[in-house]
N, CA and C of each residue as an Amber inpcrd file, in Angstrom:
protein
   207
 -11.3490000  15.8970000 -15.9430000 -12.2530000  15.5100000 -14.8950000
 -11.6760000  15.9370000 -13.5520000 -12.2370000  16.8450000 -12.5450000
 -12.1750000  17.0020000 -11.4150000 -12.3660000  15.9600000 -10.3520000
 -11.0870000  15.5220000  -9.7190000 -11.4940000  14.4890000  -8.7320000
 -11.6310000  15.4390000  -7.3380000 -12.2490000  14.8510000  -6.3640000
 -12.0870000  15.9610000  -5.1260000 -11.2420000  15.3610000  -4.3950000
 -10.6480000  16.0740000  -2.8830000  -9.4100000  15.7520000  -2.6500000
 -10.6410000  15.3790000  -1.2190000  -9.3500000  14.7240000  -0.3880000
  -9.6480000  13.4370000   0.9090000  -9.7570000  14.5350000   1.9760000
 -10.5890000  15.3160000   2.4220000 -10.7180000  16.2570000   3.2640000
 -10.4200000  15.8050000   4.4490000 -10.7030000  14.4520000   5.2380000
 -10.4910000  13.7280000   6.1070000  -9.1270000  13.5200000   6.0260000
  -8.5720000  13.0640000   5.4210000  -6.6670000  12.9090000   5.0560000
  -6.1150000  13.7760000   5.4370000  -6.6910000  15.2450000   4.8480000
  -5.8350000  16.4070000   4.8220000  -6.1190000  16.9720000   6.3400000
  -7.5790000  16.5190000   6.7720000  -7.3660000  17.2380000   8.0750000
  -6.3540000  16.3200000   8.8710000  -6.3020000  15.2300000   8.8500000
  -5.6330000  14.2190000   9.3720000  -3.9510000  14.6170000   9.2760000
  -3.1600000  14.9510000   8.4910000  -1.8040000  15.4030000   7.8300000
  -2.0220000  16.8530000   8.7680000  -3.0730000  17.7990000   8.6320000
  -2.4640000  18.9680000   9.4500000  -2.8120000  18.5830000  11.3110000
  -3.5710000  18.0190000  11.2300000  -3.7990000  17.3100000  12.6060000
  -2.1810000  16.9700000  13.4180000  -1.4110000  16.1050000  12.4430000
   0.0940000  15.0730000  12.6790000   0.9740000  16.7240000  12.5970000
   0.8750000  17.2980000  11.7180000   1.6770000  18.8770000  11.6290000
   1.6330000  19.5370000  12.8270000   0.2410000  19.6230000  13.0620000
   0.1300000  20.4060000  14.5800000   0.7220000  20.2720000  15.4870000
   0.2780000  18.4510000  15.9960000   1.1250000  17.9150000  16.9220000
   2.1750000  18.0650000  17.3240000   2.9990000  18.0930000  16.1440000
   4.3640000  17.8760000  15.7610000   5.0700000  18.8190000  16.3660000
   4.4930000  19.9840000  15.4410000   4.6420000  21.6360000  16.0520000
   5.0150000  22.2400000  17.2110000   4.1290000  21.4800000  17.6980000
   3.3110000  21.7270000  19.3580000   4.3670000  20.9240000  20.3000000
   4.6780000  19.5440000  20.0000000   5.8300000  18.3250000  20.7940000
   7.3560000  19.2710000  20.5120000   7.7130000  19.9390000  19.6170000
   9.1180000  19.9400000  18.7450000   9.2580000  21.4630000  19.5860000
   8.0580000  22.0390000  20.2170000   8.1810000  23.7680000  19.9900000
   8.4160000  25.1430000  19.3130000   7.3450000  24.5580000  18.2320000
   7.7580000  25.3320000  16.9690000   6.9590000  26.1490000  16.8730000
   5.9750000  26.2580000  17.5960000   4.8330000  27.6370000  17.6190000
   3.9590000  27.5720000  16.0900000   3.7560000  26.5600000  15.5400000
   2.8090000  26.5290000  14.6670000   1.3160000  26.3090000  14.8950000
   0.9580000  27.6300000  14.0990000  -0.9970000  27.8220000  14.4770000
  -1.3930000  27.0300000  13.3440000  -2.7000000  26.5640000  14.0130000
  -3.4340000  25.8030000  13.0690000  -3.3430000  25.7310000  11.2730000
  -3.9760000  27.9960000  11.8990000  -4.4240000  27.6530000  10.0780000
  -3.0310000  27.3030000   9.5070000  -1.7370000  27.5110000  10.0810000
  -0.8800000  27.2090000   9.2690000  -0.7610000  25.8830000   8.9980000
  -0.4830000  24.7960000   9.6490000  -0.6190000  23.8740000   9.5660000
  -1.6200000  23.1250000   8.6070000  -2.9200000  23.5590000   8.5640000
  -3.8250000  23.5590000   7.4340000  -3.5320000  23.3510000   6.4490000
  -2.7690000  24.9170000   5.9850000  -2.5040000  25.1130000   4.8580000
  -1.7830000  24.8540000   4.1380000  -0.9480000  24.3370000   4.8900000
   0.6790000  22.9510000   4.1760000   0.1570000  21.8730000   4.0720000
  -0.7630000  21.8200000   5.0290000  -1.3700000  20.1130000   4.1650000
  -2.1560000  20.4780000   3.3560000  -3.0500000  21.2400000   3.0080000
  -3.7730000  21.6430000   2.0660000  -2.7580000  21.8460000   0.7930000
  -1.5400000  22.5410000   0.9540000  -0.7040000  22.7700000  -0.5960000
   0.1470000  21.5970000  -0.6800000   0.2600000  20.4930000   0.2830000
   0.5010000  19.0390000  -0.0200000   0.0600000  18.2290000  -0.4910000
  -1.4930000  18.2500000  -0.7540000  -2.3870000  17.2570000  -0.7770000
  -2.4140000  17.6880000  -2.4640000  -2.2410000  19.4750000  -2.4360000
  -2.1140000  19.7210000  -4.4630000  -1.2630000  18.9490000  -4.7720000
   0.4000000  19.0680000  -4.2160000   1.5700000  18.9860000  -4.8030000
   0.8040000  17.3840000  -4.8840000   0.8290000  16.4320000  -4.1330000
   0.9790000  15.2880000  -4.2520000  -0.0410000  14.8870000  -5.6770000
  -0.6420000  15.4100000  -5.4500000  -2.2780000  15.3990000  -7.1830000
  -1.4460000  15.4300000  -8.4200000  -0.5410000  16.4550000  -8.5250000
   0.2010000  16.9190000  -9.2800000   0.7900000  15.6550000  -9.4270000
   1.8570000  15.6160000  -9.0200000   2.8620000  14.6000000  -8.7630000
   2.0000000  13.4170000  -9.5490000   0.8380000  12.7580000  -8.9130000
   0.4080000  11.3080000  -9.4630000   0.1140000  11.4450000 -10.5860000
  -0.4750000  12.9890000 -11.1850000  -0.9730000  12.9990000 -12.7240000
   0.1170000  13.1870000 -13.5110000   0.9320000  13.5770000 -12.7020000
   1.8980000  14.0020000 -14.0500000   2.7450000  12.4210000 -14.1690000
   3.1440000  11.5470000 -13.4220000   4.0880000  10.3630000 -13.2860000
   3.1730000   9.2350000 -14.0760000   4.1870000   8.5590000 -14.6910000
   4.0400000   7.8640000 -15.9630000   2.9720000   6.9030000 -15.6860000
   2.2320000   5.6290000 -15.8620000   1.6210000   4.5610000 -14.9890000
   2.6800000   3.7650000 -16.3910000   3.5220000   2.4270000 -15.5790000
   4.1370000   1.5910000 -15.6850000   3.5100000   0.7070000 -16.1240000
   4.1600000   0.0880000 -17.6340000   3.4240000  -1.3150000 -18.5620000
   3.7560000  -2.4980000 -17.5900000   2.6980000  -3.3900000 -17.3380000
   3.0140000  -4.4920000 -17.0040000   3.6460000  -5.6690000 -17.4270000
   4.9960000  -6.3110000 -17.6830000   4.9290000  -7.1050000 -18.0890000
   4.9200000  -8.5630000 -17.9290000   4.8000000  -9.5090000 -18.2610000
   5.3140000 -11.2770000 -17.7380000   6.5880000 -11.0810000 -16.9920000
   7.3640000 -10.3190000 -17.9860000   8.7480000 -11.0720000 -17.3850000
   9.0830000 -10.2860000 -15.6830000   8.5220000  -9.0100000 -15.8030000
   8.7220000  -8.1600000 -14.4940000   8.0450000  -8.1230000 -13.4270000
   6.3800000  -8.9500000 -13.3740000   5.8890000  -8.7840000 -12.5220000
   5.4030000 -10.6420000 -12.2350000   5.8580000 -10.9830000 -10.9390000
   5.8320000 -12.3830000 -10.8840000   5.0260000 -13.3080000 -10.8750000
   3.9530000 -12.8360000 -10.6910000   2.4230000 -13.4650000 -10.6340000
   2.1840000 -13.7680000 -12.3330000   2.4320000 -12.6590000 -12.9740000
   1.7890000 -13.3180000 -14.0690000   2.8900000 -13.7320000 -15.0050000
   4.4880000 -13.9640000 -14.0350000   5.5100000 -14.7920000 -14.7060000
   4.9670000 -16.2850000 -14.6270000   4.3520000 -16.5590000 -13.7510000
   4.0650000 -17.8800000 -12.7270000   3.0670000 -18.3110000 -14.0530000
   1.6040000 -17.5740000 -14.5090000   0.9450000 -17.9240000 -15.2240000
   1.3600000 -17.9400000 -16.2810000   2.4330000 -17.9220000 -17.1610000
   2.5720000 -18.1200000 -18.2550000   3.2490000 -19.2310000 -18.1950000
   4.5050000 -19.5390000 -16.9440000   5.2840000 -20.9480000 -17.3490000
   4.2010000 -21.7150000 -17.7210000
């Protein structure tokens, strides 16, 4: 299943890049900036699909230690 990615986020991340760029004097143009958040926003996709999702259990998570005493 294709999820789509947060276009607003990503402009938002090269938005903070730009800035950054621009405060630090690093001479970074837009589209570049873009485009690292754009191959960030993959890497990070990557990253969440591939990483395990963690069993919950009583003894590790405290709320539902509380409901079992």
């Amino acid at each position: 299943m294709s999820r789509k990615f947060d276009r607003a986020a990503i402009m938002r991340d090269a938005h903070g890049r730009f800035r950054d760029g621009r405060r630090l004097g690093l001479g970074w143009s837009w589209s570049q900036c873009l485009k690292t958040a754009w191959a960030a926003a993959r890497l990070r996709r990557e990253w969440e699909e591939r990483r395990p999702t963690p069993a919950i259990s009583a003894r590790n998570h405290s709320s539902l230690a509380r409901r079992a005493a």
